[in-house]
KOLPALUM-183210 format. One record per residue (C-alpha): residue in three letters; x negated, y, z negated. Coordinates in steps of 0.1 Angstrom, whole numbers, plus 2048, in hexadecimal, padded with zeros to 3 digits. Last residue first. Layout:
REM residues N
AlaXYZ ...
//
This chain:
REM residues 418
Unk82F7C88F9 Unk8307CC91B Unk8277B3939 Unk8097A2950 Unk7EE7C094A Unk7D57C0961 Unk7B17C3969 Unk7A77C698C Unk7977A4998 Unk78778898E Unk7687A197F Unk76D7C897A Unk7507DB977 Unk7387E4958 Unk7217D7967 Unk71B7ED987 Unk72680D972 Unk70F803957 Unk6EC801970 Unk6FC820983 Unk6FD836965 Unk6DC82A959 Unk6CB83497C Unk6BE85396D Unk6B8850945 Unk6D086C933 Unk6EE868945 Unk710877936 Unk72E866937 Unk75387E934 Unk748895950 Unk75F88B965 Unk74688097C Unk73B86C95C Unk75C85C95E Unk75B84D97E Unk73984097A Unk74982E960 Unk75F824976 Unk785814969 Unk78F7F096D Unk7737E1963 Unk7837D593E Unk7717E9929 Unk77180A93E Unk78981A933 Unk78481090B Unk75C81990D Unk76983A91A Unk78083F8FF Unk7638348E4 Unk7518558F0 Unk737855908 Unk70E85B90B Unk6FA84691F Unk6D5840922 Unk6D48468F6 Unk6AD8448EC Unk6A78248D7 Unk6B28248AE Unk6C98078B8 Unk6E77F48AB Unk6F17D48BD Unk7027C88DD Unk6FB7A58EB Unk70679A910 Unk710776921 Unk70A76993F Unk71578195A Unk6FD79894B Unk6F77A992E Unk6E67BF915 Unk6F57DF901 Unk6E07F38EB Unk6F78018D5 Unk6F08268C4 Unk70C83C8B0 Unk72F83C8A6 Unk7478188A3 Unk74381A87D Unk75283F880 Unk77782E891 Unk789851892 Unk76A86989C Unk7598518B6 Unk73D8598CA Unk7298408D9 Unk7058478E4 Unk7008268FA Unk6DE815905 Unk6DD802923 Unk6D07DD92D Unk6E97D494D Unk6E87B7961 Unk7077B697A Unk7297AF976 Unk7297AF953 Unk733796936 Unk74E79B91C Unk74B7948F3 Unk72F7A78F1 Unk73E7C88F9 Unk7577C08E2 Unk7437B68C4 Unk72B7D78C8 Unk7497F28C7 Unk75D7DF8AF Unk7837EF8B3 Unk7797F58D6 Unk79E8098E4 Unk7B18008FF Unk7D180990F Unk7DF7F392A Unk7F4803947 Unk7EE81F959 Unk808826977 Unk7FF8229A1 Unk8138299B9 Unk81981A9DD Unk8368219F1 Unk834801A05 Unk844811A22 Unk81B81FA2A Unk80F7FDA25 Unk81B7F3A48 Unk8187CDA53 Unk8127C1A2C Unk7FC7A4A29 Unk7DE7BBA1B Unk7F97CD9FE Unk8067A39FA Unk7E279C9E7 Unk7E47AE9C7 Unk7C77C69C2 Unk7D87DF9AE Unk7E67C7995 Unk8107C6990 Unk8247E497F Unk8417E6993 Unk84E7D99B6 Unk86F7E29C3 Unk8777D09E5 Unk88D7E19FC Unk8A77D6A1B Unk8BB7B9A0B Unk8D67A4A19 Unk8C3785A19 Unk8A1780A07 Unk885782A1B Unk86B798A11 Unk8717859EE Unk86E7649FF Unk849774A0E Unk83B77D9EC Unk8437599DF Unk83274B9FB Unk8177629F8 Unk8127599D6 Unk81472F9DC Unk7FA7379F4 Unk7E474B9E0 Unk7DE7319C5 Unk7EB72E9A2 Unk8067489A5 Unk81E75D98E Unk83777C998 Unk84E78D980 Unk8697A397E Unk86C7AF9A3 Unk88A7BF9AB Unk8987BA9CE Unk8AF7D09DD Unk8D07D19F4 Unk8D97E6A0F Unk8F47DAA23 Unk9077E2A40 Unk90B807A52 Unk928814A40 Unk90F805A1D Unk9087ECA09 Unk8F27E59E9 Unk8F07C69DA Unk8D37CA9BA Unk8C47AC9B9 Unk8AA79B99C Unk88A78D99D Unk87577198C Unk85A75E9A3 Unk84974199B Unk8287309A5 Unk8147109A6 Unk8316F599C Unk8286D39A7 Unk8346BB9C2 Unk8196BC9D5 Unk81E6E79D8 Unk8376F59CA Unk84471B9C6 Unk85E7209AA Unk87B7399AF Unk88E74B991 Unk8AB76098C Unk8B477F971 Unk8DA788974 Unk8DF79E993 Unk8D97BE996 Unk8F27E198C Unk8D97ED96F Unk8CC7D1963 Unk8C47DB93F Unk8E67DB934 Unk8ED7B393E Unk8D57A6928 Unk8B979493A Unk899784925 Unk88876F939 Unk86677A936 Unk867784916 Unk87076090E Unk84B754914 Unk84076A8F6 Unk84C7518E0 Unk82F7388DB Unk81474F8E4 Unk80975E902 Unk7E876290D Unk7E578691A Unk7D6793939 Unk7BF7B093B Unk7A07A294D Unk7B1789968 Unk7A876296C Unk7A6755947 Unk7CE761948 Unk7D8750968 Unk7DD72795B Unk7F1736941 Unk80774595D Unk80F72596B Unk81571094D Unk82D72B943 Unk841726961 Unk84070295C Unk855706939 Unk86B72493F Unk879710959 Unk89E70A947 Unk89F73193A Unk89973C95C Unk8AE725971 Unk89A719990 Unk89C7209B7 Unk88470D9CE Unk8697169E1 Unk8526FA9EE Unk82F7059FD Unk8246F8A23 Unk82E716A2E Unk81672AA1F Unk7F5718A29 Unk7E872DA44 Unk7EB751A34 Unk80A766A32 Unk80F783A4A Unk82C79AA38 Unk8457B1A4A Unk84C7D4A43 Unk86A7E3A58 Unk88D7D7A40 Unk8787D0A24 Unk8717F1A1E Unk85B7EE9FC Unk85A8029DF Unk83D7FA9CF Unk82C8009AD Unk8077F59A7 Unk7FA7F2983 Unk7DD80196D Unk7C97F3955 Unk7AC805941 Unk7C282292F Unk7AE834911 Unk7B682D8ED Unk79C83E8D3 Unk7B78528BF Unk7B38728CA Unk7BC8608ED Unk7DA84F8E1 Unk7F686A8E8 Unk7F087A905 Unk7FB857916 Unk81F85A908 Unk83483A904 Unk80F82990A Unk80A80590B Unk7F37F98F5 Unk7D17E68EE Unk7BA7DD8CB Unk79B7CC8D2 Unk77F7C28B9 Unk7957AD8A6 Unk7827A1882 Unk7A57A5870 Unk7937C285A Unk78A7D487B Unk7B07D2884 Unk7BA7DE865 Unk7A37FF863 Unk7B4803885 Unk7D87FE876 Unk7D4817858 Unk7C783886D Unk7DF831886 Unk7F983186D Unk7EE84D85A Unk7E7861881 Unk80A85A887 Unk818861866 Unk804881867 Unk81D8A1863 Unk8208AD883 Unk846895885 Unk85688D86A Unk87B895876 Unk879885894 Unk873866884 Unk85185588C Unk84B8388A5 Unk83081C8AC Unk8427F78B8 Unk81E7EE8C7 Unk7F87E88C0 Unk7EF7CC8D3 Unk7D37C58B8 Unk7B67AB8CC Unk7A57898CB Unk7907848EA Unk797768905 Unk77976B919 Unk77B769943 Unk75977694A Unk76F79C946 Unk78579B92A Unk7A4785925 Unk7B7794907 Unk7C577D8E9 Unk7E278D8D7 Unk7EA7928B4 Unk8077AC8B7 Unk7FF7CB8A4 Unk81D7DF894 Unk82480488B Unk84481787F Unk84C83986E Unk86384A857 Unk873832846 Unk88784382B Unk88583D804 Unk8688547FB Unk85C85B819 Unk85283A829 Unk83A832844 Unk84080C84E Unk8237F3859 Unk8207D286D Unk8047B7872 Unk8147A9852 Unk8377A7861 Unk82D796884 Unk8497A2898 Unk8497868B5 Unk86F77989F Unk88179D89F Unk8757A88C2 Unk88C7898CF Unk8A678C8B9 Unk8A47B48C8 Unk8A57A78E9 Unk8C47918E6 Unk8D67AB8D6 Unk8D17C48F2 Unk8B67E28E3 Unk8C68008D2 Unk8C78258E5 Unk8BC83A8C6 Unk8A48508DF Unk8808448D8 Unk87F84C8AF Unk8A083C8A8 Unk8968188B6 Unk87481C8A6 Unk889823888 Unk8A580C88D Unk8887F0891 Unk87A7F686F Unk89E7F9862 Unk8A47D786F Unk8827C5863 Unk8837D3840 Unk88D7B2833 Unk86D7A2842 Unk85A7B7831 Unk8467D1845 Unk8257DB833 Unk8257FE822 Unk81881F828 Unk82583A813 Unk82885E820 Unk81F87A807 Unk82F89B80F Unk82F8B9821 Unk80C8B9833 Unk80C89283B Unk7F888481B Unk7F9862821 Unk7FE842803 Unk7F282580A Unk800800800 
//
């Protein structure tokens, strides 16, 4: 238990109890809009919650603020399964806000993720300006589309047709559709392995979140009479004086092997009585954008995803490998996280790396939030110093990281919310 001086009054900081759950949840609930979860999904929310990874700020005998930290595992780059915070479920009441319960919170659940030995902790931002002062920086990023169906067409390679699509229920092939995507996660820097539970986020489908589509449906994609892919989507009929002009929503897309993907991507192409194909939030260097016959009615975007933050500076830079070899000296700066602050001398290859404490001459200097953007080689750290957020002090050290430092398998990604 902690108690928080937030300018007006103290703020308690207490462990969610199980009892608590509900008022914990109307709070967070309360604090982005007051528009309540479907039933189903807040059961669901209710049993991932892990309770003593969780933390309420009271005032006196109101709730004031919520923060939670799922226990996740995070592939890093050479493929690593890393323990990590995915911090989440982080609100404060309207009326206590600029008073610190955000910064308490914060303040609390990073000295508890070094205490849990996690040298990771992730989000997903409500409000990017947000995280920053507090050491978060965004590493993933995913592609949104808006396809025209109706005039882009898709070349698949040799292969395709000899793949099996067949429809599924949801619910019923939860089973082989998690086998699938567990089989992805060492593959991807940024993917999470699920946990028991965490499969039924996939499927979850109350009727107010769909917005005019079609209940949640499922296709599986097999090859020898096994399942290598699936595909979840929704559709929205549309129709029009001139015919119809239905659309595709994509929930979720999952492949072992790029045959069974582009099979998957070419039924959705396909799909009668539809004209558009909504795409949101999958990896930037995703296959179907060089199949495509005119990219420009793709409507590409691209949104940040994962948030990351080094909880312990030298165990997460050893606990991924790097691209190239790369024996640099860091100057970290890190105001909220101080035993993160000062000289590692980082060495690695695609092998394996150590990180310790040095007294050497600093080649780089950065602040923890560069370290975080970069972690996961999805963001340039030569990028950042042209922002003038790196600084070089030995030529050609810049470079050395940069190359290293890059992403592996792939652009990172992040699979789903939390």
């Amino acid at each position: 238990m902690t108690t928080e001086a937030t300018g007006r009054a103290a703020t308690e900081l207490r462990p969610l109890r199980r009892d608590d759950w509900d008022d914990w949840f109307d709070t967070l609930i309360r604090a982005f809009g007051g528009v309540d979860e479907s039933a189903e999904e807040r059961a669901l929310w209710r049993d991932l919650t892990p309770c003593e990874r969780s933390i309420g700020a009271w005032d006196g005998d109101e709730l004031v603020g919520t923060a939670g930290a799922f226990d996740f595992r995070l592939t890093v780059p050479g493929g690593a399964s890393v323990p990590t915070a995915g911090v989440t479920m982080v609100g404060v009441a309207a009326t206590h806000r600029r008073r610190g319960v955000l910064t308490s919170m914060m303040r609390r659940q990073l000295d508890d993720v070094r205490a849990w030995g996690e040298p990771l902790a992730v989000l997903t931002a409500s409000e990017p300006a947000i995280y920053g002062r507090f050491g978060y920086a965004a590493a993933t990023f995913g592609l949104h589309a808006e396809i025209d169906t109706s005039r882009v067409r898709l070349s698949v390679p040799a292969g395709t047709d000899d793949v099996r699509l067949r429809y599924a229920d949801p619910g019923a092939s939860l089973d082989v559709c998690e086998a699938v995507y567990a089989r992805t996660v060492p593959l991807r820097a940024g993917m999470l392995a699920r946990r028991p539970g965490w499969e039924r986020l996939g499927v979850l489908d109350p009727e107010s979140d769909r917005g005019g589509a079609s209940p949640l449906q499922c296709v599986l994609a097999e090859r020898g009479g096994k399942v290598t892919g699936y595909v979840r989507f929704r559709v929205r009929p549309r129709w029009t004086e001139s015919g119809h002009n239905g659309e595709v929503q994509l929930a979720d897309l999952s492949a072992v092997d790029e045959v069974s993907e582009a099979a998957l991507w070419r039924f959705l192409f396909g799909i009668d009585l539809t004209t558009s194909l909504k795409v949101r939030g999958r990896p930037l260097d995703e296959a179907w954008r060089h199949l495509v016959s005119d990219v420009r009615r793709c409507d590409l975007r691209v949104r940040d995803a994962l948030y990351v933050r080094l909880v312990d500076v030298g165990a997460a830079l050893e606990a991924r490998t790097y691209q190239a070899p790369v024996d640099v000296v860091l100057e970290v700066e890190d105001a909220f996280c101080p035993w993160n602050a000062g000289r590692w001398r980082l060495s690695g290859d695609a092998k394996g790396a150590t990180c310790s404490r040095t007294t050497d001459a600093a080649d780089l200097s950065l602040s923890v939030r560069e370290l975080g953007a970069a972690y996961l080689g999805g963001v340039s750290l030569g990028s950042l110093a042209r922002a003038g957020r790196v600084r070089e002090a030995r030529p050609g050290a810049l470079t050395e990281a940069s190359v290293g430092f890059g992403a592996s398998g792939g652009e990172p990604w992040l699979p789903h919310g939390f």
